[in-house]
PyMOL Python script that loads the backbone (N, CA, C, O; Angstrom):
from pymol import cmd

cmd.read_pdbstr("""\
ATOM      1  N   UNK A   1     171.565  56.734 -82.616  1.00  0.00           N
ATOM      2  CA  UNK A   1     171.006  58.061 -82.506  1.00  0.00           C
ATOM      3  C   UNK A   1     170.569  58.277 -81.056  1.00  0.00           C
ATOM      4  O   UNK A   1     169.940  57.447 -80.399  1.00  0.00           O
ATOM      5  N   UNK A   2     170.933  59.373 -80.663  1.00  0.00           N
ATOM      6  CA  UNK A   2     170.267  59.824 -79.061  1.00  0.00           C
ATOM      7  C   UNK A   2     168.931  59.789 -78.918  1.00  0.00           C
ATOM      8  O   UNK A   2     168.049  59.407 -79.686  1.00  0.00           O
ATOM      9  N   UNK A   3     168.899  60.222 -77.870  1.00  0.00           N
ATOM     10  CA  UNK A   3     167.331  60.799 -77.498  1.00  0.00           C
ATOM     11  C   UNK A   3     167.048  62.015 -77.577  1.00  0.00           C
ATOM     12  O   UNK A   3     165.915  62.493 -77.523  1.00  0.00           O
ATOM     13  N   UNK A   4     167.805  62.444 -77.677  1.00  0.00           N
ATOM     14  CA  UNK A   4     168.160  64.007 -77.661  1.00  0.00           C
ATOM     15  C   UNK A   4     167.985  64.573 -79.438  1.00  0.00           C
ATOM     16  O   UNK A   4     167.131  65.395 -79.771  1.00  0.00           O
ATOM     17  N   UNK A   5     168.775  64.063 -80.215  1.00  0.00           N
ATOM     18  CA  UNK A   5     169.385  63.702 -81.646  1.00  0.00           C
ATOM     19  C   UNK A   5     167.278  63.491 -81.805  1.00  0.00           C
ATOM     20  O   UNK A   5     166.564  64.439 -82.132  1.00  0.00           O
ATOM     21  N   UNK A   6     166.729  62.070 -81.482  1.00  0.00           N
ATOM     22  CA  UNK A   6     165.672  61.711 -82.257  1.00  0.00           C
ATOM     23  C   UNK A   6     164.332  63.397 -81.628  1.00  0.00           C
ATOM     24  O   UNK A   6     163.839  64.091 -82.517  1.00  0.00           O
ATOM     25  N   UNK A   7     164.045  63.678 -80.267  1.00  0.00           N
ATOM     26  CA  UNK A   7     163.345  64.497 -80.204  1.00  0.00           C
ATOM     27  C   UNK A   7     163.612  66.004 -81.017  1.00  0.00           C
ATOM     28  O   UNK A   7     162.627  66.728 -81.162  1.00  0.00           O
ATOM     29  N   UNK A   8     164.738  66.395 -81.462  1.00  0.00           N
ATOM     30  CA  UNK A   8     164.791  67.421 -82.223  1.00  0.00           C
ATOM     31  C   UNK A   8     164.472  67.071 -83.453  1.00  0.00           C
ATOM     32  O   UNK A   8     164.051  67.988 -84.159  1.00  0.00           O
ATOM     33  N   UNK A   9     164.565  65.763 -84.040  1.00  0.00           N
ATOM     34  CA  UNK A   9     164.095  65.796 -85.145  1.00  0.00           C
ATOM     35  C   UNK A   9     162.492  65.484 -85.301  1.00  0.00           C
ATOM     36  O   UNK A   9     161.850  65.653 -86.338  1.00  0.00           O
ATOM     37  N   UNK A  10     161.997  65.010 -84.098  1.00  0.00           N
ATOM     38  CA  UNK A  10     160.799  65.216 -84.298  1.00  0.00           C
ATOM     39  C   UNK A  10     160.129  66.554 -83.987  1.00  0.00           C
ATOM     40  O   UNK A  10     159.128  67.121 -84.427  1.00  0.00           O
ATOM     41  N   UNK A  11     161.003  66.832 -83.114  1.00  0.00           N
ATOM     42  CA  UNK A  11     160.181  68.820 -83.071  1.00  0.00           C
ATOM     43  C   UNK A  11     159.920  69.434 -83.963  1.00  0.00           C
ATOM     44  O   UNK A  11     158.837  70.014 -84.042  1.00  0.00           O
ATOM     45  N   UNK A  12     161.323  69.511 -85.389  1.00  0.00           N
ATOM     46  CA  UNK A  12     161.121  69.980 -86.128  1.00  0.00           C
ATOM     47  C   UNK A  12     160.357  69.705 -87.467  1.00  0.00           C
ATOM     48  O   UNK A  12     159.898  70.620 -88.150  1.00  0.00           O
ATOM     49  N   UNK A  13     160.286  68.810 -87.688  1.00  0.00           N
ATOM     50  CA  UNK A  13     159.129  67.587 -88.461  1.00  0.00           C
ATOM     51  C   UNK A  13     157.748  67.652 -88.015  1.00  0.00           C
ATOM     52  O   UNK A  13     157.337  66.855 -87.171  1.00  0.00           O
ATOM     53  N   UNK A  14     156.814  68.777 -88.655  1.00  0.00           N
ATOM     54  CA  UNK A  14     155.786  68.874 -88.057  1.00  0.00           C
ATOM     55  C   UNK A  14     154.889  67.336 -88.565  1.00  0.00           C
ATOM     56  O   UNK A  14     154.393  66.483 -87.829  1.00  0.00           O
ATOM     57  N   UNK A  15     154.916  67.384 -89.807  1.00  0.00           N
ATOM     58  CA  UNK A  15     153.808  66.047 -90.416  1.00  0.00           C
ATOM     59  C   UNK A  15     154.073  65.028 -89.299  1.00  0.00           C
ATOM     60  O   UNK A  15     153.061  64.490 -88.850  1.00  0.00           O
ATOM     61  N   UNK A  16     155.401  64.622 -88.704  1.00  0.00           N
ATOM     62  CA  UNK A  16     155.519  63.582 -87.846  1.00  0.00           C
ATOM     63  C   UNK A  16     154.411  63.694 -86.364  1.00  0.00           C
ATOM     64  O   UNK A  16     153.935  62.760 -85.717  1.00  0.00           O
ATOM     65  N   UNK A  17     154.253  65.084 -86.168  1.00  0.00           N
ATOM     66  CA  UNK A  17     153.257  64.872 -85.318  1.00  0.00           C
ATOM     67  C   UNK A  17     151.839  65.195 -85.409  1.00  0.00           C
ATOM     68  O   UNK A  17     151.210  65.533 -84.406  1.00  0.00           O
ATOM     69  N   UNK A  18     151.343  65.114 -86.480  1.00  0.00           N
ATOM     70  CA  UNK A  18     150.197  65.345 -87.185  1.00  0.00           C
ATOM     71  C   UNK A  18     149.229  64.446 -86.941  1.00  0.00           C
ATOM     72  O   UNK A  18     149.350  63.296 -87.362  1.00  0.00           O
ATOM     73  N   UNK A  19     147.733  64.988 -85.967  1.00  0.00           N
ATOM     74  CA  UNK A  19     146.870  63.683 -85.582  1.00  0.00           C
ATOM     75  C   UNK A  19     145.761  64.053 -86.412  1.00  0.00           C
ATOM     76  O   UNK A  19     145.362  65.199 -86.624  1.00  0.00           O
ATOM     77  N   UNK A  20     145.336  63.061 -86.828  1.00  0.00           N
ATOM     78  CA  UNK A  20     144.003  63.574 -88.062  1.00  0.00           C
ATOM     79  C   UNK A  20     142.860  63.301 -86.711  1.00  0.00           C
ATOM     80  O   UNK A  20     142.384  62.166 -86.689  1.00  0.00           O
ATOM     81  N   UNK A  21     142.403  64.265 -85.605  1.00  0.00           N
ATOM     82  CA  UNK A  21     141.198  64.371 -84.926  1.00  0.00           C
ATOM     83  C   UNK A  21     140.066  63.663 -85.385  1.00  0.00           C
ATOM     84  O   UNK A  21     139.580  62.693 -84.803  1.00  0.00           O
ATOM     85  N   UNK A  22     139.610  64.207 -86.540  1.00  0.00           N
ATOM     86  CA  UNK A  22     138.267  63.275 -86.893  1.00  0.00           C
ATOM     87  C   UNK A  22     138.138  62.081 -87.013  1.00  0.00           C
ATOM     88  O   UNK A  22     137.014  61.608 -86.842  1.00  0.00           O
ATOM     89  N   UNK A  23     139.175  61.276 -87.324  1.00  0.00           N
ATOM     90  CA  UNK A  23     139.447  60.081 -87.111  1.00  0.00           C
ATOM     91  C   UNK A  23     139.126  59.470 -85.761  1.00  0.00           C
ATOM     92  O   UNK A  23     138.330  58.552 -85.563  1.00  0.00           O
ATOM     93  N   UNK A  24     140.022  60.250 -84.663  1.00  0.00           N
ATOM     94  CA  UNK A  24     139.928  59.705 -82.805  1.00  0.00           C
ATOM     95  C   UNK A  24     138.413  60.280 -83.080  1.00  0.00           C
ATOM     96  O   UNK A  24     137.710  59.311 -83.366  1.00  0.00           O
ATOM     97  N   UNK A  25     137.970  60.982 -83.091  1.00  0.00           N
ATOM     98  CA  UNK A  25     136.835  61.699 -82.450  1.00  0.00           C
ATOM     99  C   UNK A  25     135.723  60.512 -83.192  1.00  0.00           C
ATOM    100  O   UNK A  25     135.091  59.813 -82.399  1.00  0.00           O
ATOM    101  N   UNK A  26     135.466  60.269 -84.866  1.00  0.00           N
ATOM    102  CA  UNK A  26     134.562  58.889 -84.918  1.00  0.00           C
ATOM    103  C   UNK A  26     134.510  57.773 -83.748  1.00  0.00           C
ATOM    104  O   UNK A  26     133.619  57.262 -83.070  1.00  0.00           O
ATOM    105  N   UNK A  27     136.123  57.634 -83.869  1.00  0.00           N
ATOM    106  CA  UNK A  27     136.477  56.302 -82.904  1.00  0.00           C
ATOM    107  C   UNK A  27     135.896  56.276 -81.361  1.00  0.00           C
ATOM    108  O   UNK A  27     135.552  55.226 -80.819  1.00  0.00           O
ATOM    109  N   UNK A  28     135.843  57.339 -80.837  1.00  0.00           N
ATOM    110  CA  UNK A  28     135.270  57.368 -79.785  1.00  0.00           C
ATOM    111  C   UNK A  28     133.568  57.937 -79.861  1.00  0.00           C
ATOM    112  O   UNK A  28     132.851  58.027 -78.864  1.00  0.00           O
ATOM    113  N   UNK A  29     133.142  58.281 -81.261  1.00  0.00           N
ATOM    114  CA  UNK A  29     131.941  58.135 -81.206  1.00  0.00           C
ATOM    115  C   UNK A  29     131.244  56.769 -81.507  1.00  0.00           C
ATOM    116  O   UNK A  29     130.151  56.316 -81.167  1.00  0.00           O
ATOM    117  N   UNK A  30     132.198  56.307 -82.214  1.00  0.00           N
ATOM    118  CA  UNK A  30     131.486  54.674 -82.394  1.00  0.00           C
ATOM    119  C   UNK A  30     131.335  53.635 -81.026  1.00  0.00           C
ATOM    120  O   UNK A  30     130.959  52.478 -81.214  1.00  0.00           O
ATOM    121  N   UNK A  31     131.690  54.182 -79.471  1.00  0.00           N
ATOM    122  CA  UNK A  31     131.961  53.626 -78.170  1.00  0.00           C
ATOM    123  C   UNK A  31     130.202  53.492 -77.998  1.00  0.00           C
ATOM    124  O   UNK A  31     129.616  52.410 -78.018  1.00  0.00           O
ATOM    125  N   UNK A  32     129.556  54.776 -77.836  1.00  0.00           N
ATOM    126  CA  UNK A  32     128.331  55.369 -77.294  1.00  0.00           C
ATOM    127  C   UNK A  32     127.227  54.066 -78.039  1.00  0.00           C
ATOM    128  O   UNK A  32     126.415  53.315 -77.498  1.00  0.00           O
ATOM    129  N   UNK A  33     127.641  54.224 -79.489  1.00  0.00           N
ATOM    130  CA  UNK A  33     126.140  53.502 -80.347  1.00  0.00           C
ATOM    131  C   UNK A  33     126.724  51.791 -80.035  1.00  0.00           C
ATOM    132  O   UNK A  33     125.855  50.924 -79.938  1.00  0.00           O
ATOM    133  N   UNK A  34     127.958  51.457 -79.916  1.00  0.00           N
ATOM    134  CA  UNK A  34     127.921  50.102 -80.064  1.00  0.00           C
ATOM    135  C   UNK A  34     127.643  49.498 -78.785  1.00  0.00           C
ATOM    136  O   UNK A  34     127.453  48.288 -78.666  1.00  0.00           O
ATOM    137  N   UNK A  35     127.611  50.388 -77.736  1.00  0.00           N
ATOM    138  CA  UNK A  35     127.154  49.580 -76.189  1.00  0.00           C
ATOM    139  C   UNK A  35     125.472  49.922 -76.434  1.00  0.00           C
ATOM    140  O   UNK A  35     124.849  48.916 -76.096  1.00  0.00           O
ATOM    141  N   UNK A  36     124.900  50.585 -76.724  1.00  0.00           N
ATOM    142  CA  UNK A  36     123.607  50.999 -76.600  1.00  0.00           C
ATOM    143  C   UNK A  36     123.063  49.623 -77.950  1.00  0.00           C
ATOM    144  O   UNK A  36     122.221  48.780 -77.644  1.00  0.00           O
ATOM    145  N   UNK A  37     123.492  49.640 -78.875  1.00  0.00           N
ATOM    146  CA  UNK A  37     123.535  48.598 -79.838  1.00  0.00           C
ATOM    147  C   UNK A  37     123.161  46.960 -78.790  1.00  0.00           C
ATOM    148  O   UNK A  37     122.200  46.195 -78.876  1.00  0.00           O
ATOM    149  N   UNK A  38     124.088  46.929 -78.088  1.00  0.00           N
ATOM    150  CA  UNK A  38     124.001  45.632 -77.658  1.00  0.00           C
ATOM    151  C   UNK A  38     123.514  45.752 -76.473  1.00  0.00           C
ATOM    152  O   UNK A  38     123.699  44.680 -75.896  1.00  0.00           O
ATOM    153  N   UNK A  39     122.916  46.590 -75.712  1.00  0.00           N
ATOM    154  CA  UNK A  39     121.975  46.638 -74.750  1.00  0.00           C
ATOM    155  C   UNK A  39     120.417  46.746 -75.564  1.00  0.00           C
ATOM    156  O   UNK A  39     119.579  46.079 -74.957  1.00  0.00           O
ATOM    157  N   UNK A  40     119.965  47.310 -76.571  1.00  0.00           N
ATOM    158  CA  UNK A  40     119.199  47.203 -77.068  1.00  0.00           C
ATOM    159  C   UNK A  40     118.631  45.815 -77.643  1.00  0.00           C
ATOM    160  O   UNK A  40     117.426  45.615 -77.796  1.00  0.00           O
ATOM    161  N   UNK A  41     119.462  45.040 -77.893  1.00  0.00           N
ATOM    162  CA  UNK A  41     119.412  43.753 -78.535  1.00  0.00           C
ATOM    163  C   UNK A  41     119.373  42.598 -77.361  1.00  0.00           C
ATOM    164  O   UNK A  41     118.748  41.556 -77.559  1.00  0.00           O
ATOM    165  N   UNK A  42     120.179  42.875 -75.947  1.00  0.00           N
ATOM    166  CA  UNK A  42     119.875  42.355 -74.926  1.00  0.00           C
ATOM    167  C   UNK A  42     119.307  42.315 -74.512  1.00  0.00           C
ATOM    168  O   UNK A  42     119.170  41.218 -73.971  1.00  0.00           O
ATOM    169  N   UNK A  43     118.099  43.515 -74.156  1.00  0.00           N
ATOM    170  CA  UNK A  43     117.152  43.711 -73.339  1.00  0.00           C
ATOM    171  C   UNK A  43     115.958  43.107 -74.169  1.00  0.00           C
ATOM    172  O   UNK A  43     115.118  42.365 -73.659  1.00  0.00           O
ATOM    173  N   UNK A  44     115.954  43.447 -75.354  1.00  0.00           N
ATOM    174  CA  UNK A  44     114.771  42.557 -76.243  1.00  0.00           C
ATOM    175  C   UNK A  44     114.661  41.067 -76.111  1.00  0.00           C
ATOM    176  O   UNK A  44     113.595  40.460 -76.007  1.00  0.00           O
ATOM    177  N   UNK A  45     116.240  40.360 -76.128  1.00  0.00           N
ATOM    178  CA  UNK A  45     115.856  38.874 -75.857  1.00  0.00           C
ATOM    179  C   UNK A  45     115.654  38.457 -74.631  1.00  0.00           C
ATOM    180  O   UNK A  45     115.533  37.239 -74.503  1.00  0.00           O
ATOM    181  N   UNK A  46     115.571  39.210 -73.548  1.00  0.00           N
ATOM    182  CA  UNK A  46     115.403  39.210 -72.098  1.00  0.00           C
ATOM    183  C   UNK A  46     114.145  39.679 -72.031  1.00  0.00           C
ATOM    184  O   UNK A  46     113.682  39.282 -70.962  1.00  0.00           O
ATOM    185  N   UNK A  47     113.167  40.466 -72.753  1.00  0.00           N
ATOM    186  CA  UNK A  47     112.265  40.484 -72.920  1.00  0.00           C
ATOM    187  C   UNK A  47     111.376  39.432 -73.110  1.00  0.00           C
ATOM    188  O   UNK A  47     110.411  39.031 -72.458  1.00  0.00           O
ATOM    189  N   UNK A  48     112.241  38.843 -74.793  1.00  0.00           N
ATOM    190  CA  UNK A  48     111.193  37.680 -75.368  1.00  0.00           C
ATOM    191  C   UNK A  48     111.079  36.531 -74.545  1.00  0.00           C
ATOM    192  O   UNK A  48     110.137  35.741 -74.610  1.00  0.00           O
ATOM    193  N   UNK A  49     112.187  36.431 -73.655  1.00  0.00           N
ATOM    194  CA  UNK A  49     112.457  35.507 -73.012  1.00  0.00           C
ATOM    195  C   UNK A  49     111.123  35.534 -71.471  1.00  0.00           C
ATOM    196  O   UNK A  49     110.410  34.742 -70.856  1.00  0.00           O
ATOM    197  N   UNK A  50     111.277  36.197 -71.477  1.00  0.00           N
ATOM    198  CA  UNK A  50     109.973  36.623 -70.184  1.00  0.00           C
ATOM    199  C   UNK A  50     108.608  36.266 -71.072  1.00  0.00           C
ATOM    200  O   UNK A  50     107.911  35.266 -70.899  1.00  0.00           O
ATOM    201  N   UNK A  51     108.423  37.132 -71.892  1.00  0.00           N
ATOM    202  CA  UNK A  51     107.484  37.347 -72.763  1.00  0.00           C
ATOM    203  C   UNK A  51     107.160  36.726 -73.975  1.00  0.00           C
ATOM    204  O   UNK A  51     106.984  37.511 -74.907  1.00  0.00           O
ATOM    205  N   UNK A  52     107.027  35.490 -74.230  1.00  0.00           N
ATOM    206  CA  UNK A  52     107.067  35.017 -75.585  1.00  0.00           C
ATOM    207  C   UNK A  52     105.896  35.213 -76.563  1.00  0.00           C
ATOM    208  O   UNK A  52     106.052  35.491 -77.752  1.00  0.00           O
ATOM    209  N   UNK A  53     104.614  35.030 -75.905  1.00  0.00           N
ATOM    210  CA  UNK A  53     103.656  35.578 -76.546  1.00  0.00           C
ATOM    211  C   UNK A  53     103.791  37.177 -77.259  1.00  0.00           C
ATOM    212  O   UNK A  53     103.127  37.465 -78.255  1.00  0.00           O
ATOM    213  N   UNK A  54     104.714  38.134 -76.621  1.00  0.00           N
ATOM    214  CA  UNK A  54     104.730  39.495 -77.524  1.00  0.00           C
ATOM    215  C   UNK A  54     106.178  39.906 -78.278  1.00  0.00           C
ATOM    216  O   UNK A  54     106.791  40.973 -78.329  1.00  0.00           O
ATOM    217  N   UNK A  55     106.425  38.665 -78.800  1.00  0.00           N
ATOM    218  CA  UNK A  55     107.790  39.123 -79.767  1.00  0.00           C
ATOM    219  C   UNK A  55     107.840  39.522 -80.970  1.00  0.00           C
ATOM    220  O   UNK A  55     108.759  40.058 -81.590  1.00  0.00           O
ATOM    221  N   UNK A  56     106.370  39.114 -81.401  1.00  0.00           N
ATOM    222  CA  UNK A  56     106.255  40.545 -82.674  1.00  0.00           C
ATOM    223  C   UNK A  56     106.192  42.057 -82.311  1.00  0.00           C
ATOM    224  O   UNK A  56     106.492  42.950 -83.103  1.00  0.00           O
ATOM    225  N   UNK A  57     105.797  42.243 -81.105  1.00  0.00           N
ATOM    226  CA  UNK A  57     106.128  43.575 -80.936  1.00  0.00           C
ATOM    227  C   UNK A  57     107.232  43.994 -80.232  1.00  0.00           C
ATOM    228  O   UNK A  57     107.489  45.197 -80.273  1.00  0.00           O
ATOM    229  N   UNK A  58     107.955  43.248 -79.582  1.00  0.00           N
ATOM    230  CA  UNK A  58     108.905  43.751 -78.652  1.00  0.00           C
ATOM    231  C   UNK A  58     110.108  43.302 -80.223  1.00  0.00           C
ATOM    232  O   UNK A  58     111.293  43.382 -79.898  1.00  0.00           O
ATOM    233  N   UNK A  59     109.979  43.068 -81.063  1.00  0.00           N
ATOM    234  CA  UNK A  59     110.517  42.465 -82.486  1.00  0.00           C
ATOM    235  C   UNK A  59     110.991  43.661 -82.967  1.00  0.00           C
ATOM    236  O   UNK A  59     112.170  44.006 -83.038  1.00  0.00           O
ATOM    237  N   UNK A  60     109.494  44.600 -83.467  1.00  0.00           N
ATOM    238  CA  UNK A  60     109.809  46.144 -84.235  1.00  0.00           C
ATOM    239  C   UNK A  60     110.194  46.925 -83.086  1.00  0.00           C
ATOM    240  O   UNK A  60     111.179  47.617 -83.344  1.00  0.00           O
ATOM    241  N   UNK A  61     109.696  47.079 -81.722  1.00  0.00           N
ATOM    242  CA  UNK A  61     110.522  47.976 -81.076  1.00  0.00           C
ATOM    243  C   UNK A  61     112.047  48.099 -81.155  1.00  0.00           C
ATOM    244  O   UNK A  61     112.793  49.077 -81.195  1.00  0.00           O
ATOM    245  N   UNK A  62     112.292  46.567 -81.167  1.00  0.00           N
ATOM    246  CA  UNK A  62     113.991  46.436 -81.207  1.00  0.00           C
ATOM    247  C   UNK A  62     114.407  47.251 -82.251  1.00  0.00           C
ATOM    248  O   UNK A  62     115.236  48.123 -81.993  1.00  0.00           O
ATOM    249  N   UNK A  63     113.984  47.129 -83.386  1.00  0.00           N
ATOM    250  CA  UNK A  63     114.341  47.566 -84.665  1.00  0.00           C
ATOM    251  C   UNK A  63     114.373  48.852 -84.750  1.00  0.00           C
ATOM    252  O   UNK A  63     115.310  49.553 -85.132  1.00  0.00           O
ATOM    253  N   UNK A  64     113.348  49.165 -84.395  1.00  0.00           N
ATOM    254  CA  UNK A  64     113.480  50.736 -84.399  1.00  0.00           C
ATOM    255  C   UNK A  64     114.129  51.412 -83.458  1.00  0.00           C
ATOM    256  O   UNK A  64     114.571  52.508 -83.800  1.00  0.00           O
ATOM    257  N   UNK A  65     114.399  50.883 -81.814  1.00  0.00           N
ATOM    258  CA  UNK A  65     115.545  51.329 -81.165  1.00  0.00           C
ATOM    259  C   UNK A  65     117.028  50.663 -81.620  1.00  0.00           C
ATOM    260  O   UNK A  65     117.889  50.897 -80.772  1.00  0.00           O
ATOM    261  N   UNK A  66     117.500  49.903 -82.746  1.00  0.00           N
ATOM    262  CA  UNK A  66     118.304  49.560 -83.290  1.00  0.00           C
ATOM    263  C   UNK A  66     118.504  50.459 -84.358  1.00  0.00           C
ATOM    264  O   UNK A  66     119.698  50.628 -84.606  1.00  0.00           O
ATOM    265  N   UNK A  67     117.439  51.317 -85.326  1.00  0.00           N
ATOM    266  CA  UNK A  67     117.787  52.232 -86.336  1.00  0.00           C
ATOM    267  C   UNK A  67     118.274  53.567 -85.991  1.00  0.00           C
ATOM    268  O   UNK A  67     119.153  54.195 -86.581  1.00  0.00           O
ATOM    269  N   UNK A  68     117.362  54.055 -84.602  1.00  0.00           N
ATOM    270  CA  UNK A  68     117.694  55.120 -84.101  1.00  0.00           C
ATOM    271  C   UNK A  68     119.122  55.112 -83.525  1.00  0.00           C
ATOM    272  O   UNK A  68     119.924  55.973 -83.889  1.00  0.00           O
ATOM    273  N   UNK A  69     119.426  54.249 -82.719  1.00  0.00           N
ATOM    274  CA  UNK A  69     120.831  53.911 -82.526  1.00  0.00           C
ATOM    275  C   UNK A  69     121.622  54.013 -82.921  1.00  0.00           C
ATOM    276  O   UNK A  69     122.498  54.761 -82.487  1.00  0.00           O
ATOM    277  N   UNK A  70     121.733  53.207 -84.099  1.00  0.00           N
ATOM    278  CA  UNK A  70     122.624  53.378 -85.126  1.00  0.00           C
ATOM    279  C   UNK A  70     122.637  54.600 -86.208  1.00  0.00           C
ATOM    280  O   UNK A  70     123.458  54.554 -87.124  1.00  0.00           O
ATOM    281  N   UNK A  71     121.523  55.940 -86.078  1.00  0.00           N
ATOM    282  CA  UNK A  71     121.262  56.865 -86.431  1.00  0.00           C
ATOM    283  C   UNK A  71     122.864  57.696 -85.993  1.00  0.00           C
ATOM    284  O   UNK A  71     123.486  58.478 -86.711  1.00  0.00           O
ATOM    285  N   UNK A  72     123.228  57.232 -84.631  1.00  0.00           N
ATOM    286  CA  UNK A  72     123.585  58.072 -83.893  1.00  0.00           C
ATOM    287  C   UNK A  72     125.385  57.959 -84.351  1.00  0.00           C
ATOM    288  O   UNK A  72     126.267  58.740 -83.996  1.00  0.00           O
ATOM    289  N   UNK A  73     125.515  56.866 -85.135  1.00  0.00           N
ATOM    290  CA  UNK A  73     127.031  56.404 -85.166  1.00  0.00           C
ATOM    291  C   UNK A  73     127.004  56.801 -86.641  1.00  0.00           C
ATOM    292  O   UNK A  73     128.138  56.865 -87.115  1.00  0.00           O
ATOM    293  N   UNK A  74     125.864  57.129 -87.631  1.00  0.00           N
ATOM    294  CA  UNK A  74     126.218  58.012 -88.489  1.00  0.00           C
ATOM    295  C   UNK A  74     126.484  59.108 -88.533  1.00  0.00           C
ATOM    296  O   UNK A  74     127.269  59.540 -89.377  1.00  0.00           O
ATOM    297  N   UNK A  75     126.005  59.730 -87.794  1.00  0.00           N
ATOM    298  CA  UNK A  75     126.159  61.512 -87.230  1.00  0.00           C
ATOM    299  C   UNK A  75     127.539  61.749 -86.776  1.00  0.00           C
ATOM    300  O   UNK A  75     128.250  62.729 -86.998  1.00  0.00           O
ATOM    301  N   UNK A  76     127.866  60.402 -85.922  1.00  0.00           N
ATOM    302  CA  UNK A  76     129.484  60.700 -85.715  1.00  0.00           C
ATOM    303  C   UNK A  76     130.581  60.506 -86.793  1.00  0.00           C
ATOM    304  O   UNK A  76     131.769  60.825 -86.776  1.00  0.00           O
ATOM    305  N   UNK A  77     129.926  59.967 -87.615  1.00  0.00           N
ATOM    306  CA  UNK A  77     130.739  59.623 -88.891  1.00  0.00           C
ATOM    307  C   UNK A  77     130.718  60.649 -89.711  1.00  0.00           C
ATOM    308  O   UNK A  77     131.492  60.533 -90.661  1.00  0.00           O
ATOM    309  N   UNK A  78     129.899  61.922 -89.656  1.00  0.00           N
ATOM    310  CA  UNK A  78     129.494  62.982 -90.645  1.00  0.00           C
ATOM    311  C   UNK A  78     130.235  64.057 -90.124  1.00  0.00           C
ATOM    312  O   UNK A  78     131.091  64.651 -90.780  1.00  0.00           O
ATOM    313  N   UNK A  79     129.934  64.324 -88.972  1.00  0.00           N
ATOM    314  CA  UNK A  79     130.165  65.649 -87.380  1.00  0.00           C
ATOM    315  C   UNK A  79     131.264  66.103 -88.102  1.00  0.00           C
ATOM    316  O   UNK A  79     131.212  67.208 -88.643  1.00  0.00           O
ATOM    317  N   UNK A  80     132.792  65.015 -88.228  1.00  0.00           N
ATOM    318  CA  UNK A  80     134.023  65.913 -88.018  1.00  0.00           C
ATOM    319  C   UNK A  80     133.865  66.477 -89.303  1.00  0.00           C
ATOM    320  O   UNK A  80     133.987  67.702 -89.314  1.00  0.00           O
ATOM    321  N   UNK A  81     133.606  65.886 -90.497  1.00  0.00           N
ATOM    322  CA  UNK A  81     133.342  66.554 -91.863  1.00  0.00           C
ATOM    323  C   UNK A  81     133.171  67.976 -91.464  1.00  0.00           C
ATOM    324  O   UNK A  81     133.961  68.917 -91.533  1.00  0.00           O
ATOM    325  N   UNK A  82     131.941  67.903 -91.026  1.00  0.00           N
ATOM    326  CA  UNK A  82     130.980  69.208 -90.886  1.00  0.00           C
ATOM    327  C   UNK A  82     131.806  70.407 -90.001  1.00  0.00           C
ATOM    328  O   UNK A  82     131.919  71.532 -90.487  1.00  0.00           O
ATOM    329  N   UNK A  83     132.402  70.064 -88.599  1.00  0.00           N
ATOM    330  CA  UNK A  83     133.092  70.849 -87.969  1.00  0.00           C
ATOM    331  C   UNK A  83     134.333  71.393 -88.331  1.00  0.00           C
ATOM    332  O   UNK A  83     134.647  72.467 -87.818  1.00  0.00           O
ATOM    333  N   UNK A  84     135.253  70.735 -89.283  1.00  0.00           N
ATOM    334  CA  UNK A  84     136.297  70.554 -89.566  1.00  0.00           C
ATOM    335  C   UNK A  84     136.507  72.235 -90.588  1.00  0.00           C
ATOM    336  O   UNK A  84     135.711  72.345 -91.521  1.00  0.00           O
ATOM    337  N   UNK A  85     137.258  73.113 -90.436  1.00  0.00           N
ATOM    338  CA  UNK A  85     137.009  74.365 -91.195  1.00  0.00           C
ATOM    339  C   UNK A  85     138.079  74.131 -92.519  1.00  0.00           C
ATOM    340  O   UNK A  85     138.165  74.984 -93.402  1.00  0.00           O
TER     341      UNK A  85
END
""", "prot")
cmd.dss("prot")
cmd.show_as("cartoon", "prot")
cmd.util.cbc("prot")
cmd.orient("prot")
């Protein structure tokens, strides 16, 4: 088959070029929370590590800048739902 022969049949074959967006668009929202994820978790043991006497608190801070965080990679998981008409 040509090249010629295969691009007309994909021109005319729309499903063949069919990108489900919300899909890429999660995928690149899941980039943002999983570096912030592991800077959050870095900076705490670089903390405790300085600081050992306050790792019960530098403990729940983590946690809670770990929930909020990860707040953020549910929203991207919801968004295209929501935008999607």
């Amino acid at each position: 088959m040509s090249l010629a022969a295969t691009l007309a049949a994909a021109t005319t074959n729309t499903e063949v070029l069919k990108i489900d967006i919300g899909a890429v668009g999660y995928g690149l929202a899941a980039i943002g929370p999983g570096i912030g994820i592991g800077l959050v978790f870095g900076h705490a043991i670089e903390a405790m590590a300085r600081q050992p006497e306050a790792t019960g608190r530098i403990t729940q801070y983590m946690w809670i800048g770990f929930a909020l965080t990860e707040a953020l990679a549910l929203i991207g998981l919801v968004a295209p739902f929501i935008f999607s008409s």
